[in-house]
Structure formats: structure tokens, C-alpha cells
Backbone as ProteinMPNN parsed JSONL, in Angstrom:
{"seq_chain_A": "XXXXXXXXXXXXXXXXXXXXXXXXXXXXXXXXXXXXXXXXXXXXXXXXXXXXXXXXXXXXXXXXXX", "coords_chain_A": {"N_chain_A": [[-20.603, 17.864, -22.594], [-19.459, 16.38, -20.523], [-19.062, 14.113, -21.246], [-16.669, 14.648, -23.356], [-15.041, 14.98, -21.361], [-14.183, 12.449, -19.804], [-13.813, 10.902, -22.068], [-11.046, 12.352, -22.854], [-10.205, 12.123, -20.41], [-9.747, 8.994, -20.224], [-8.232, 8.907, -22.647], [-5.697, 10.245, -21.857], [-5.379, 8.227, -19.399], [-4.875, 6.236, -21.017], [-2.179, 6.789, -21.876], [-0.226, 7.172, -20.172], [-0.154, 4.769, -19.099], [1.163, 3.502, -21.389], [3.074, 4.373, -21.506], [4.958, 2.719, -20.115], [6.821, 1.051, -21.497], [9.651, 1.541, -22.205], [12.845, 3.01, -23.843], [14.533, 2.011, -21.606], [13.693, -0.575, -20.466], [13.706, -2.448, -22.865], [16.272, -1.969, -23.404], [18.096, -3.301, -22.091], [20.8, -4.65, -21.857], [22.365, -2.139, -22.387], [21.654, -0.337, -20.347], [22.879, -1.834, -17.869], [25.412, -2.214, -18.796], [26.24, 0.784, -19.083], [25.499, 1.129, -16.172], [27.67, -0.658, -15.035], [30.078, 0.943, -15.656], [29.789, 3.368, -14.986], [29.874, 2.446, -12.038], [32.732, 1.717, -11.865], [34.191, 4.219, -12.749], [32.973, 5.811, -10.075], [34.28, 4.154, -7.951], [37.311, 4.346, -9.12], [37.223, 7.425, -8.87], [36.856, 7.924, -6.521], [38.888, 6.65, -5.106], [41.125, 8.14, -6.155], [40.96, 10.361, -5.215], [41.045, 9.458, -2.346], [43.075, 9.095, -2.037], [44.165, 11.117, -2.18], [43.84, 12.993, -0.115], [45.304, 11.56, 1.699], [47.876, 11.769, 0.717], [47.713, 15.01, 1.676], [47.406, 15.012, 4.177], [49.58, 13.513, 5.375], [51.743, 15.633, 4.171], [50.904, 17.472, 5.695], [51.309, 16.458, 8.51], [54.018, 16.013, 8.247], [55.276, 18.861, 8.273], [54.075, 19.826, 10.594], [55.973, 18.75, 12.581], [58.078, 19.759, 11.802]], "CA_chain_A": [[-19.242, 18.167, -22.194], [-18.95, 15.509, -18.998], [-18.476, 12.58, -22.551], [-15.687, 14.556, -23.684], [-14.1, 14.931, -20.571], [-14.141, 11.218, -20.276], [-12.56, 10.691, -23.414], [-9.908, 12.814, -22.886], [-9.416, 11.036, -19.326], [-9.294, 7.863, -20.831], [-6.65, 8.488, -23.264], [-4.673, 10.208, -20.796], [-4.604, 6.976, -18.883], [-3.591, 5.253, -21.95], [-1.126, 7.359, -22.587], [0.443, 6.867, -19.087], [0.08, 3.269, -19.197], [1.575, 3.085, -22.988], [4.811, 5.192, -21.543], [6.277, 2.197, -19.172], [7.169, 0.342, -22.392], [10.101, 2.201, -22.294], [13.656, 2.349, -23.818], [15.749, 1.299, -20.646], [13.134, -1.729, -20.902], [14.152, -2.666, -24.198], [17.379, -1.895, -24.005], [18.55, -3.555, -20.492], [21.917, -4.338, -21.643], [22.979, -0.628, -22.362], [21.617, 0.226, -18.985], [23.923, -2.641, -17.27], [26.866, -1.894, -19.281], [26.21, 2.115, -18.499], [25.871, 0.825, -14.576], [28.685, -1.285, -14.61], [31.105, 2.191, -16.049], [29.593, 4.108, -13.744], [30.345, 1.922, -10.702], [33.917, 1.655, -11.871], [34.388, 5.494, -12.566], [32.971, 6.453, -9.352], [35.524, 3.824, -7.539], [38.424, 5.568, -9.69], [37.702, 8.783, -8.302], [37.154, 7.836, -4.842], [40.591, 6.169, -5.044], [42.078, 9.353, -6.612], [40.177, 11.768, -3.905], [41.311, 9.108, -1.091], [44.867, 9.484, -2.16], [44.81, 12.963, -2.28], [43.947, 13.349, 1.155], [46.334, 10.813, 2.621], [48.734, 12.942, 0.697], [47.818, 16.27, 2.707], [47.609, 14.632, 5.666], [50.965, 13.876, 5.456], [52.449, 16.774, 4.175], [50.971, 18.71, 7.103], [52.186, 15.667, 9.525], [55.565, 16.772, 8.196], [55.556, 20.109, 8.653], [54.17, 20.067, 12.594], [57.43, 17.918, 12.926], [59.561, 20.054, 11.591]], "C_chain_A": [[-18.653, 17.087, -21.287], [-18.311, 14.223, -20.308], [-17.035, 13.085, -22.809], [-14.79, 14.785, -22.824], [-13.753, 13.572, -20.258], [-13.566, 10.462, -20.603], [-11.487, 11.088, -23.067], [-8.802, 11.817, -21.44], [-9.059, 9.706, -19.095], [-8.257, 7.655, -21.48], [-5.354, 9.331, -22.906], [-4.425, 9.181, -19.413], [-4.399, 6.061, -19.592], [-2.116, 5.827, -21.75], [-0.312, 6.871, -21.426], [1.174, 5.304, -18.715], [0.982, 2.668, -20.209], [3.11, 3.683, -22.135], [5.572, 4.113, -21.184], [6.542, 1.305, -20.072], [8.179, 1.589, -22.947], [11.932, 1.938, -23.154], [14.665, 1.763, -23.108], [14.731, -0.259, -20.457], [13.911, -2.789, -21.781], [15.509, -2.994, -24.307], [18.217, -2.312, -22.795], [20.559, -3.868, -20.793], [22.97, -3.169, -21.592], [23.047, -0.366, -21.255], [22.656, -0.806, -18.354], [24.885, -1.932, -17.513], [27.569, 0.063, -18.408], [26.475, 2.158, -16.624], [27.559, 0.711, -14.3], [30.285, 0.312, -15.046], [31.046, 3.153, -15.141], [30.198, 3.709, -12.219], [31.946, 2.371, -10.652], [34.363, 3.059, -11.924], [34.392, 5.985, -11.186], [34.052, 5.763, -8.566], [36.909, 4.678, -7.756], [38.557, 7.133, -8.841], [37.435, 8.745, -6.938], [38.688, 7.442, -4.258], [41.573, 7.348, -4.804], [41.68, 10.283, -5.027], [41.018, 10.856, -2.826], [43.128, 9.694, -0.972], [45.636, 10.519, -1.554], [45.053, 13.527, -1.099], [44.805, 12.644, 1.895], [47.287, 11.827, 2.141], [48.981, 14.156, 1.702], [48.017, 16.038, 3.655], [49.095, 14.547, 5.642], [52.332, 14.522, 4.682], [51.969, 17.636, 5.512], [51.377, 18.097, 8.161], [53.39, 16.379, 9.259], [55.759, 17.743, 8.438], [55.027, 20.362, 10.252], [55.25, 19.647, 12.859], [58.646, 18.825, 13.194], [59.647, 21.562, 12.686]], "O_chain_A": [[-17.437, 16.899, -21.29], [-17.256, 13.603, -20.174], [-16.121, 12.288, -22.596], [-13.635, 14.848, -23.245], [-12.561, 13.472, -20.551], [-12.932, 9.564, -20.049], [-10.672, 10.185, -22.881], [-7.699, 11.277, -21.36], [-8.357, 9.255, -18.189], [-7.444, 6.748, -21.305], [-4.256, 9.204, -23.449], [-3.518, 9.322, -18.593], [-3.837, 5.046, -19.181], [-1.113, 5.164, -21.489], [0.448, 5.969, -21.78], [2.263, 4.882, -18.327], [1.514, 1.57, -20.044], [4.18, 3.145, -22.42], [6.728, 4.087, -21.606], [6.565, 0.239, -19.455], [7.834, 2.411, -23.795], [12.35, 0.781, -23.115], [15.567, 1.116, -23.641], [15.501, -1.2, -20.265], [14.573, -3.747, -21.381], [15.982, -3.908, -24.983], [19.126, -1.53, -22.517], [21.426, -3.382, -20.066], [24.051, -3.163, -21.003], [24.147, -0.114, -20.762], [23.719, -0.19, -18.431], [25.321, -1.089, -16.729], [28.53, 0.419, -17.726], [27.252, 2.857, -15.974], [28.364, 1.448, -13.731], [31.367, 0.285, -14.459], [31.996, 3.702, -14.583], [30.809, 4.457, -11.456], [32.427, 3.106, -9.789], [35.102, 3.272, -10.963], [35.418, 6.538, -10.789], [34.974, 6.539, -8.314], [37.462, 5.42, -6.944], [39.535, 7.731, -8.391], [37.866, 9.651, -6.224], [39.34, 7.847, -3.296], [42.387, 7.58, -3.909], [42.362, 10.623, -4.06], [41.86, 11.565, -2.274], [43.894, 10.317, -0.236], [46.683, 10.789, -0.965], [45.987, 14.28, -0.824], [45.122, 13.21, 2.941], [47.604, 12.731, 2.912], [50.003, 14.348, 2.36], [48.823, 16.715, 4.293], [49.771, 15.544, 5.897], [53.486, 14.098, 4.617], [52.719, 18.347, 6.18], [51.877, 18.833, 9.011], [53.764, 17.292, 9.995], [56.8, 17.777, 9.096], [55.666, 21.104, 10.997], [55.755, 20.404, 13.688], [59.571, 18.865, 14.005], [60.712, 22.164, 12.825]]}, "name": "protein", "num_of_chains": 1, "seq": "XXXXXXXXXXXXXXXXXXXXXXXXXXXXXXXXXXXXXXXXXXXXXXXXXXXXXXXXXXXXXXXXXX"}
């Protein structure tokens, strides 16, 4: 029994080793491209969100005023 445990723990550290040949490896410009959309998206909505709140802010400036 201790052989085929062994075995088995051998080609479960192939197997582990075989995984990091992976496709974001392979495929590095997808992942860039995917980065680079991402970056710009999350900008976009930080923009939008910043906006939003300068907005409120001054709508409720205006109204203590008034």
C-alpha cells in the first residue's frame, strides 16, 4: 500500500507542477488588453462617482444659503 501511495503522490505533484502552464501564460496579450479596459473603466466610473458628489455637495451648499 505505502508504493501506491507514492504513486499517487507523485502524480499529484505532477499534476500541480503541469497546471502553471497556464492560459493567461499563453495568452499575455488578452490579459494586457483585459488590464488596460479595466484600468480605463474603473477611471470612468470614479470620474462619474466624483462628479456626482461634487454635484450634491453643491446642491446642499445651495440650499443652507438659501
Amino acid at each position: 500500500m505505502a508504493a501506491i501511495s507514492t504513486i499517487q503522490a507523485r502524480e499529484a505533484a505532477h499534476q500541480i507542477v503541469k497546471r502553471s502552464d497556464n492560459w493567461a501564460s499563453k495568452e499575455s496579450g488578452v490579459v494586457a488588453v483585459l488590464c488596460i479596459v479595466f484600468v480605463v473603466g474603473a477611471g470612468l466610473l470614479g470620474l462619474v462617482i466624483t462628479r456626482f458628489i461634487s454635484k450634491k455637495k453643491a446642491e446642499r451648499a445651495a440650499k443652507s444659503e438659501v
